[in-house]
N, C-alpha and C positions, 0 to 999 in steps of 0.2 A: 100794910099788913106784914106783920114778918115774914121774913122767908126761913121757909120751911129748913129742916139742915138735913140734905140729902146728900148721899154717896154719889161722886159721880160717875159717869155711864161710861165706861171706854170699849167703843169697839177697835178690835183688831181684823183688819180684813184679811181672808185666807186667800194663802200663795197662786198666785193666776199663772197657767202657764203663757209663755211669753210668746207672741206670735208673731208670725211674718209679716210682712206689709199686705200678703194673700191673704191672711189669717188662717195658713196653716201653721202647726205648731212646728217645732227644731225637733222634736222625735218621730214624728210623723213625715217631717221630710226625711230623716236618717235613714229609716225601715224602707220609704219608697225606693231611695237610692239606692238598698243592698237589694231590693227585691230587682227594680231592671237592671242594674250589673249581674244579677243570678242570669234573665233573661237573655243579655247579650251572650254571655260566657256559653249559656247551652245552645243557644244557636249558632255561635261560633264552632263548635265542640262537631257540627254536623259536617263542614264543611271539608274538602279532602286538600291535602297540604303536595301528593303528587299524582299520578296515575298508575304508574308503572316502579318496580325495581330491580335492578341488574346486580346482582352479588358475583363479581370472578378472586378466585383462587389461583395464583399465578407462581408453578413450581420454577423456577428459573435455575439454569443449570450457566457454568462457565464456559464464556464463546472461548479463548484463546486457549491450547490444548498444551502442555511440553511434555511430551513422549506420551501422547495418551492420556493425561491425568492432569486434573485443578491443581490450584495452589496449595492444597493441602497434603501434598502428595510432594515430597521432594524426592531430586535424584539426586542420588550422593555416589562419591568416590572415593576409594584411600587408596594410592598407591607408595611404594618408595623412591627415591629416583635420588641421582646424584648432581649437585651444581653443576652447570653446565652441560645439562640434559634438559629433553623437554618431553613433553605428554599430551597427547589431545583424545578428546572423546567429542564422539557422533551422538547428536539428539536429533528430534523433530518437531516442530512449533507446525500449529494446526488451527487456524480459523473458522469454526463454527458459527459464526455469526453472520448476518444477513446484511453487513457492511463490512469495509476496509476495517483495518484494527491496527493503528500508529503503535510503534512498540518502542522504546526504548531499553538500551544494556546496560546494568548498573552494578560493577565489580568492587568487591569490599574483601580486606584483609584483616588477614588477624595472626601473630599480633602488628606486624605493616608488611607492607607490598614491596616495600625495598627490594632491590633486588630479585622481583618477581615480574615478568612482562605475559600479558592476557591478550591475545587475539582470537580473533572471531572471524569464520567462514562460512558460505555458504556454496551449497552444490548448484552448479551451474549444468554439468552434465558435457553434452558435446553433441555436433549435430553436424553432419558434411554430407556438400552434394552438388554433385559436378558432372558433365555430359562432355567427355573428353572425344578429341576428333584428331588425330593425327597422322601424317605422311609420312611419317620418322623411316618406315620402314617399307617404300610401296602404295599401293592403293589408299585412300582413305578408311581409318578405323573408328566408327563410332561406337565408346564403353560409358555407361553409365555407373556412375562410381555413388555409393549411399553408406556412409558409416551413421550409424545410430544406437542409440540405447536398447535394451530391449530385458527388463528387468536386472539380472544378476552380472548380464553381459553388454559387450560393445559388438557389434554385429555389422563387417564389412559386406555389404553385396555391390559385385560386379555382374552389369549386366550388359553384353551385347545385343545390338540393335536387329542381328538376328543369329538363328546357329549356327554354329561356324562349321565346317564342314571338315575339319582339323581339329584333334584335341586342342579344345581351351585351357588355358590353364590362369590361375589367378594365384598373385602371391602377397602378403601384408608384413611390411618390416618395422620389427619393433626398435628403435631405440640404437639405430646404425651408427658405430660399428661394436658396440658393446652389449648389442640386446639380442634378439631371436626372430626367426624369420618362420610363415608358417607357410604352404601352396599345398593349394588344391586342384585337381584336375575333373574334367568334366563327370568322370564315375565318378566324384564322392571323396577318392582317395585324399587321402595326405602326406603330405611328406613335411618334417618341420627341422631344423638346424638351428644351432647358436651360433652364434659370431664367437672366431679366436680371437678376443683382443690381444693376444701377446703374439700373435703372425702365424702361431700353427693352427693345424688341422681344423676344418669345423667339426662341430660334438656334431650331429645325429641325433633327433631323441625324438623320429616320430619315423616309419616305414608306408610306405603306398599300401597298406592294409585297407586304410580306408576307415570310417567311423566317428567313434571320440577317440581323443587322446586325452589319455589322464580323466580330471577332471576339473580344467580348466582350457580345453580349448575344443574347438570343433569345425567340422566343416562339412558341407555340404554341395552338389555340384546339380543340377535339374536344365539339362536343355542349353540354354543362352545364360542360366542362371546360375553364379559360382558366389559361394561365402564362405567366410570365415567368423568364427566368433569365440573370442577370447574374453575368460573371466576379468572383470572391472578389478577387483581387489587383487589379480596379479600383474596389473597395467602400472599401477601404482596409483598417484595424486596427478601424474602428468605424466606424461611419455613425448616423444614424436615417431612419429612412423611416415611412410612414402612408401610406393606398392609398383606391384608390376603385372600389365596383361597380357597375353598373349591370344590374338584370334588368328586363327590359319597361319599360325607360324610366322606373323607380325608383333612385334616385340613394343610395349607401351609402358614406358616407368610416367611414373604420375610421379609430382612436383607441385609445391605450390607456386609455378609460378608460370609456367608453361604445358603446352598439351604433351609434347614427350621430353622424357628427361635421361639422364643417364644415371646409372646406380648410384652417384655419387651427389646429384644433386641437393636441395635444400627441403630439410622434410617438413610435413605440419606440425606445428606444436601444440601437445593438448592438455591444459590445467583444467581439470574436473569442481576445482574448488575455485572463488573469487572472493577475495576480502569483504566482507559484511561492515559499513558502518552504521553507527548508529546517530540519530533513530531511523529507522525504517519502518516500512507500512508492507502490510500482511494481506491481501486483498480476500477476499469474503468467499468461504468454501475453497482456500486451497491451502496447501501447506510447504513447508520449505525446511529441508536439510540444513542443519546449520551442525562444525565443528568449534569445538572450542579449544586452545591450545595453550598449554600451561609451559612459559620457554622461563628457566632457573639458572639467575647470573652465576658464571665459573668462579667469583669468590661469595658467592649467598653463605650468611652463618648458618650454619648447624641447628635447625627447628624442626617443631612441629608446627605450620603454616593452615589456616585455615582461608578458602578462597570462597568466595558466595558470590555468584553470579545472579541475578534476578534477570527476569523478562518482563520489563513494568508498562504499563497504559501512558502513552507519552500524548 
């Protein structure tokens, strides 16, 4: 039988989506996946990352102080002066801080230093204190001898071990034989004299009046208790002095070296200032005097010299 002439049949099968080995599909796992990453994320989201928070603000101010003021603050100076002269000025360095504070000195010129030399001081003050016992003249004399600071002043007390029954009298020599002699008697009074250094007459420049004198010196007399006290900035940077007491009319020069001495003995010597080097340490809550001194070689040229001193964290 003939065969028939027919068109033939072609099927095309439509696109199967392609599936897993589970037989889920590749979109249907995609959407799961975004949907529990949605889920972890917001349960994540619940959970707290601390407890607590402490927010501080902390104003911090300058621990090391120079005349009262930070580093923003300088002290400046201009004076004139001639080669072979020299100059110093007084500051104050002040540790506020709750530790020592290492400091170093760091001097710079301009336009150089040549022929310019920079020291450095600090105030050391003065402090003496002695229980004098001597036979020099008689019975035994016990004087208690106390020089000390006392703000603007140096402040001698002599004190016997009891009252004398005889005007006492106390006397403090500055700077023998070229300086001033001050004595006090048990009222109060004073009497004070210069030394002649050329052999004549002593000056006189204080009468048993009693009081201050001027004002730079003083004294005062209470029982067993006799003083003197003389302004620091008229003593100078040093002096030497050695003194004399008198209980009941027993005569006692003080010396450094013995209980009685005689007017001419070897006096104390006293430097108010002691060389600063550097570096040095500032210790916490105090402060220290310090001078600075500008000494100008006798052939320096002819400038205008700029000097900068720092006080730097060593």
């Amino acid at each position: 039988m003939p065969k028939e002439n027919m068109n033939p049949i072609v099927i095309i099968p439509g696109k199967k989506e392609k599936r897993s080995r589970g037989g889920i599909s590749r979109k249907m796992a995609f959407a799961t996946a975004i949907i529990v990453g949605f889920m972890v994320i917001t349960a994540s989201a619940a959970l707290l990352s601390y407890y607590g928070k402490v927010e501080t603000t902390a104003n911090v101010s300058q621990s090391v102080l120079l005349d009262g003021n930070d580093y923003t603050v300088p002290q400046t100076h201009e004076f004139d002066i001639v080669g072979g002269c020299s100059k110093c000025f007084e500051h104050t360095l002040e540790n506020q801080g709750c530790v020592e504070a290492p400091i170093a000195i760091n001097t710079e010129y301009s336009p150089d230093g040549e022929g310019i030399t920079t020291e450095y001081y600090e105030w050391i003050g003065y402090y003496y204190e002695y229980t004098y016992t001597s036979s020099q003249y008689g019975d035994p004399v016990d004087l208690d001898v106390l020089v000390e600071e006392d703000g603007d002043w140096l402040v001698w007390t002599y004190t016997y071990a009891e009252t004398p029954t005889f005007t006492p009298k106390m006397t403090v020599a500055i700077d023998y034989p070229d300086g001033f002699c001050i004595t006090t008697f048990d009222d109060g009074s004073h009497d004070g004299w210069y030394y002649a250094p050329d052999g004549g007459s002593e000056v006189r420049f204080a009468d048993y009046s009693g009081g201050t004198h001027s004002d730079w010196a003083e004294t005062s007399a209470d029982g067993n208790v006799l003083t003197v006290k003389i302004k620091k900035d008229h003593l100078g940077d040093s002096f030497k002095w050695h003194g004399y007491a008198n209980y009941n009319g027993k005569q006692v020069w003080l010396n450094a070296d013995e209980d009685g001495a005689d007017y001419h003995n070897p006096q104390y010597e006293v430097n108010f200032w002691s060389a600063l080097s550097s570096p040095f340490t500032l210790p916490s809550g105090e402060s220290l005097d310090i001078k600075i001194c500008y000494i100008f070689g006798i052939a320096i040229a002819p400038d205008t010299y700029t000097i900068t001193t720092e006080f730097q964290p060593n």
